[in-house]
C-alpha positions in Angstrom: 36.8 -67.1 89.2 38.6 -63.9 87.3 38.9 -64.3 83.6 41.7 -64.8 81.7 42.5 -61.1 81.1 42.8 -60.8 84.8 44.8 -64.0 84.8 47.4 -62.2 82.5 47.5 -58.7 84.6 49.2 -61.3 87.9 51.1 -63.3 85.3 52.3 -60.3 84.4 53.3 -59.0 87.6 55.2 -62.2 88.6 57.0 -62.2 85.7 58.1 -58.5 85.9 59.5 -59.4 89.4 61.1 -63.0 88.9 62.6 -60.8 85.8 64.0 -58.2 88.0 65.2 -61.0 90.8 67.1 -62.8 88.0 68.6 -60.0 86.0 68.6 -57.0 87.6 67.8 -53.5 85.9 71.2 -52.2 84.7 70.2 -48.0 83.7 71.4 -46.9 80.6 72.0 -43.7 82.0 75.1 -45.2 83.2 76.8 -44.5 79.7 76.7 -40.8 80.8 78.8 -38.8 82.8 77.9 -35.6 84.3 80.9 -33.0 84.3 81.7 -32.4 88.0 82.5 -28.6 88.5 83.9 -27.5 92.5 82.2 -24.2 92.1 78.7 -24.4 91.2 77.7 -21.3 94.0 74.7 -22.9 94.8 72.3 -23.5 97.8 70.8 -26.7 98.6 68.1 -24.6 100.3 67.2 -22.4 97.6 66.5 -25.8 95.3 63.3 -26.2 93.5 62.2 -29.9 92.4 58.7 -28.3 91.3 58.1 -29.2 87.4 58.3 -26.4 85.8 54.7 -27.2 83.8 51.4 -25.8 84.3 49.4 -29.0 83.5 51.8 -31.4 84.9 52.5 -29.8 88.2 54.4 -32.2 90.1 56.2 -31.2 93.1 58.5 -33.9 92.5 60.6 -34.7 89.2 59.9 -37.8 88.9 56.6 -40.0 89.4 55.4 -43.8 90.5 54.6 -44.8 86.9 51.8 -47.3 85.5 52.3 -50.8 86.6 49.5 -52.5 87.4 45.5 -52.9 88.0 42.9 -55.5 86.4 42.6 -58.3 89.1 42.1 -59.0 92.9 45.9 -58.8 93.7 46.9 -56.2 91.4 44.2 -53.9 92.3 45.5 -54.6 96.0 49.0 -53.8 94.5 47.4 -50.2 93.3 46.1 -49.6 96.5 49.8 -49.7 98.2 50.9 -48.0 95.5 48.3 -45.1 96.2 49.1 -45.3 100.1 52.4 -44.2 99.1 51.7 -41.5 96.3 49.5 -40.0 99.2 52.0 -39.8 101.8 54.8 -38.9 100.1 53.3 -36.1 97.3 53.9 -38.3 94.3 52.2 -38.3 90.8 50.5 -41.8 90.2 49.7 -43.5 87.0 47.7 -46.8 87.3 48.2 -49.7 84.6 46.2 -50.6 81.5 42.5 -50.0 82.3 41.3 -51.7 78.6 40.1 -54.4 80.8 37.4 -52.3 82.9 36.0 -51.3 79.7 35.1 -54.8 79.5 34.6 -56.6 82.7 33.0 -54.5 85.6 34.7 -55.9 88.4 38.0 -55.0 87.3 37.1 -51.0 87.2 37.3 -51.0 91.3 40.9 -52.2 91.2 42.0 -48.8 89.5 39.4 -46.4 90.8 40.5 -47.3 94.7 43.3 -45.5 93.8 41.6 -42.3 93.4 39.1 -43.4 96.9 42.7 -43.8 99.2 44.5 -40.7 97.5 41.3 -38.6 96.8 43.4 -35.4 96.2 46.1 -36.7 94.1 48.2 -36.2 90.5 46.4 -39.5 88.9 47.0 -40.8 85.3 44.8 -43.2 83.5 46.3 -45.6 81.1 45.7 -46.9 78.2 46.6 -48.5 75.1 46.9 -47.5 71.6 44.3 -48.3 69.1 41.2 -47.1 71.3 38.6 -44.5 70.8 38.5 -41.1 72.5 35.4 -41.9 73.8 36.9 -45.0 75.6 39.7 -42.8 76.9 37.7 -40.4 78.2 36.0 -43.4 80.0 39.3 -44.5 81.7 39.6 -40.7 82.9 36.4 -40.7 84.5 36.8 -44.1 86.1 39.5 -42.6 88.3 38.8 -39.3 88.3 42.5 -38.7 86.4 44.5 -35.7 85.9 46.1 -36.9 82.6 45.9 -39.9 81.0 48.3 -42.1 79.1 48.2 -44.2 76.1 50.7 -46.8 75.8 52.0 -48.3 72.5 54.0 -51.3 72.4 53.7 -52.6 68.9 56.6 -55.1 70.0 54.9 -56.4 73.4 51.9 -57.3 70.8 54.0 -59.1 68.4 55.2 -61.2 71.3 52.0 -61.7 72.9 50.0 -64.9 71.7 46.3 -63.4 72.4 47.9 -59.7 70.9 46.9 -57.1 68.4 47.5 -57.6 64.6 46.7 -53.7 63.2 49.0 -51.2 64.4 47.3 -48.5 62.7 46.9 -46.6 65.8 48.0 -42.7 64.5 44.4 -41.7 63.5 42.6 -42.6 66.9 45.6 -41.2 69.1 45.2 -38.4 67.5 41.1 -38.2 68.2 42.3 -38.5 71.7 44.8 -35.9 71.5 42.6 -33.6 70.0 39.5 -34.0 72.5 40.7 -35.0 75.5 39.9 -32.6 78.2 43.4 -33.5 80.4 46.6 -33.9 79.4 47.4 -36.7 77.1 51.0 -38.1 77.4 51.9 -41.0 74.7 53.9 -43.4 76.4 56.5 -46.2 74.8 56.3 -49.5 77.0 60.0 -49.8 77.1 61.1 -49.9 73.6 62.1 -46.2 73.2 61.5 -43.8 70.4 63.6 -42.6 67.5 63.4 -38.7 66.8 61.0 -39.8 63.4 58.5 -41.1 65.9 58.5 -38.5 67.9 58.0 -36.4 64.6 55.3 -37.8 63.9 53.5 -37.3 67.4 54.0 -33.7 67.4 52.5 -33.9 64.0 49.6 -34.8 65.3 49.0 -32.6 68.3 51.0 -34.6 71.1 52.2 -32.1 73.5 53.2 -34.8 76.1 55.7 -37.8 74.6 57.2 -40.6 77.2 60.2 -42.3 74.8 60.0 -45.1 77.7 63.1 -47.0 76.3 64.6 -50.4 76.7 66.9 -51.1 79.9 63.7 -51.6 82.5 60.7 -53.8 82.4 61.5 -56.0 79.4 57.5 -57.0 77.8 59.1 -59.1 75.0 60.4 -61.4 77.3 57.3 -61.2 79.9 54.9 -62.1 76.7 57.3 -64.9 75.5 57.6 -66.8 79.1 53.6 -65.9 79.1 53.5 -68.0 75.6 54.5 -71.4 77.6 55.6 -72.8 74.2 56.9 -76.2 75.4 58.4 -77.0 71.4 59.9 -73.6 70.9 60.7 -71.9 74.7 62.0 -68.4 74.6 60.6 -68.9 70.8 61.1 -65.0 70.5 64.6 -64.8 72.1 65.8 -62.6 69.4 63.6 -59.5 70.4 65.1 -59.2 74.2 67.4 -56.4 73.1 65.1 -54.8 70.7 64.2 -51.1 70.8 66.6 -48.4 71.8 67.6 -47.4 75.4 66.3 -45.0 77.2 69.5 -42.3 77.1 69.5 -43.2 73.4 66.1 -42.3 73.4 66.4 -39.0 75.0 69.3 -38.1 72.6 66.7 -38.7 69.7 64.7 -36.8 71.6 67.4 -33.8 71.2 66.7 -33.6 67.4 65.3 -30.1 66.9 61.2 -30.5 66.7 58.5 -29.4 68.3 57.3 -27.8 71.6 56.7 -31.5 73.2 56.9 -32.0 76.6 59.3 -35.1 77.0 58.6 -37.7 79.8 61.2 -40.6 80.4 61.5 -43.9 82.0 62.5 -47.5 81.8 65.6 -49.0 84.2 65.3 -46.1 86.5 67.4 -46.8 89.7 68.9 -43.9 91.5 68.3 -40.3 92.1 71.1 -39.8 90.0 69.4 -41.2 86.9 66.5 -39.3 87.3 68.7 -35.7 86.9 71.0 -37.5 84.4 67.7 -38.0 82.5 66.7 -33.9 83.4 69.8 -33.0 81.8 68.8 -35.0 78.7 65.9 -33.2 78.4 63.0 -35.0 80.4 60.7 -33.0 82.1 59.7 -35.9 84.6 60.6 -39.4 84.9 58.7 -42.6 85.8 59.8 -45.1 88.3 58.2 -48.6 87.7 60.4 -51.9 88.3 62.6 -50.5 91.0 59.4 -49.1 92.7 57.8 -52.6 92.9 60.6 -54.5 93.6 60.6 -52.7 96.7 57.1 -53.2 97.2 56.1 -56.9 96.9 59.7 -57.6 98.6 59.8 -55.0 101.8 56.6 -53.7 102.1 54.7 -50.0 102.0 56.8 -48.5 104.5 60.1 -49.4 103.1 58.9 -48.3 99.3 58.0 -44.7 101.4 61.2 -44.6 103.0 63.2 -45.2 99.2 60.7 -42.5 97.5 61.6 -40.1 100.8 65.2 -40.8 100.5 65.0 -39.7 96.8 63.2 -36.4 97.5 66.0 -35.5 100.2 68.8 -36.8 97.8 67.8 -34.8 94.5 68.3 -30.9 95.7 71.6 -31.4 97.0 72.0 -33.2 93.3 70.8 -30.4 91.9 73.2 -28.2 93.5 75.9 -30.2 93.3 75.4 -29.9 89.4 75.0 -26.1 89.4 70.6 -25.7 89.2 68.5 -24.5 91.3 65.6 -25.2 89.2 64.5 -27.7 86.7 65.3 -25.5 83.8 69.2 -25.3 85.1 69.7 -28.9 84.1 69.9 -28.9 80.1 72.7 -26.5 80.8 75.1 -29.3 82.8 77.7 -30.5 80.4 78.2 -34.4 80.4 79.9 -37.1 78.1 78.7 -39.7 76.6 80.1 -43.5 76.8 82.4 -44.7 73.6 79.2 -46.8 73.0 76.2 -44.3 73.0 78.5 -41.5 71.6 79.1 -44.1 68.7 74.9 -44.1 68.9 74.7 -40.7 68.6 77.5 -40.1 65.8 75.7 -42.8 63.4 71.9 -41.5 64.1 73.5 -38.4 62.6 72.4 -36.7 66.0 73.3 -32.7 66.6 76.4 -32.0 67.6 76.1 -30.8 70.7 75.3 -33.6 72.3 78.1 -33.2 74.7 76.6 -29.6 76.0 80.1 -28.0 76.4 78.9 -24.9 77.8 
């Protein structure tokens, strides 16, 4: 019988996907409008989706992001997940690991993901408030390229059986510090203000995902998880918590540091993944839509959507005018009345609207 840790990891994938059935994803990148121009002397041919990063060298701008791993049927669900990463040249990162450090039979549920793509872009995963020695662990388990570590200070609030001390900026910065790959400090899908990511930077973070609200929605996982009978839906009032994931990116505009910023959360189209580009993300992460996919059509239907994607986004790319990745922050856009409102309150630069 698996243990109630692995118990949570399916509860959590049946959740995420009776979510999505019910309500969904709507992208927030909908609230922004990419100036069309009918001249852009371009060449679909001459496109290059390459990131253009030396440690995160994806051939593809956007990446099957963490999901899932810790039991029987999720570690199958990682193994489909690696099938199609392998075939179709896509970066993988695996879910929360934190339960192989503890229970040995979960570790083979994340490293088959490294056995059936053996020459893959992996990321290990996870959360805040371990040791660098524990994430090196969770990079050696699957051999990983990079590694993640989630923080989702709202998910544990939620969460019955979740953490209490969110004092977590000393040990990510241990990781930061000594971690051998790449370390990218990922939001579960409450985004980032530009304080937060202020304070990252501070501390050495050369990799930030803002991972903002509009996709997979863990307050609402955790509270149908909670299976309070007196008080259902007890924490009701934390659905829309968080900030989106275009507001995100506009925080993410601020003038800082040299970061690297990573996006995702309610990604849906080809179209969001450049509208996000033009924001200022390097890569973006496909979860929800990606599984949906998956546990509804099967492996060779999720290959076909990722392949229809990488045929879509260099004609996208010229439509817009670029040719490379760094073309995008140059493609002027408008914002909706709603996140320009965002943007004028947060006190966000001006230029927002890129009218160049």
């Amino acid at each position: 019988m698996e243990s109630a840790h692995a118990h949570r990891k399916d509860e959590h994938l049946a959740v995420a996907e009776a979510q999505y059935r019910k309500h969904p994803p709507v992208s927030s990148l909908n609230d922004i409008r990419l100036i069309h121009r009918s001249l852009p002397e371009t060449n679909v041919n001459n496109v290059s989706l390459a990131v253009e990063d030396s440690r995160l060298p994806f051939d593809f701008p956007f990446y099957i992001e963490a999901m899932t791993g810790g039991s029987q049927k999720t570690g199958e669900i990682n193994e489909q997940l690696a099938h199609v990463a392998k075939t179709t040249g896509l970066a993988m990162a695996v879910g929360s690991q934190s339960i192989a450090l503890k229970e040995f039979e979960a570790i083979k549920t994340f490293e088959n993901a490294r056995k059936i793509n053996p020459d893959g872009f992996l990321i290990a995963n996870i959360g805040a408030g371990h040791t660098a020695y524990e994430a090196q662990r969770v990079v050696d388990m699957i051999g990983a390229n990079a590694v993640e570590v989630h923080i989702n200070v709202p998910q544990e609030v939620v969460m019955a059986e979740g953490d209490r001390n969110y004092r977590w900026i000393e040990s990510l910065g241990e990781i930061i510090t000594t971690s051998p790959v790449p370390v990218i400090i990922k939001e579960v899908g409450f985004g980032m203000d530009a304080s937060t990511i202020a304070q990252l930077e501070k501390i050495g973070a050369q990799y930030i995902n803002v991972g903002g609200r509009s996709g997979t929605n863990f307050a609402q996982i955790e509270d149908q998880r909670n299976r309070d009978k007196e008080h259902p839906n007890s924490h009701a009032y934390l659905y829309d918590w968080g900030q989106t994931t275009a507001e995100s990116l506009l925080e993410a505009r601020i003038p800082r540091g040299n970061a690297t910023i990573l996006a995702t959360g309610g990604i849906q189209t080809p179209l969001d993944v450049v509208k996000a580009q033009v924001l200022g993300a390097k890569a973006v992460g496909v979860a929800g839509h990606f599984l949906h996919i998956l546990l509804n059509d099967g492996v060779d239907a999720l290959i076909q959507e990722v392949t229809l994607w990488q045929e879509h986004l260099p004609k996208l790319y010229a439509m817009v005018g670029a040719q490379k990745q760094s073309d995008l922050v140059h493609v002027p856009y408008i914002l909706s009345s709603e996140l320009e409102s965002y943007a004028r309150q947060r006190g966000l630069q001006s230029d927002y609207t890129n009218l160049n």
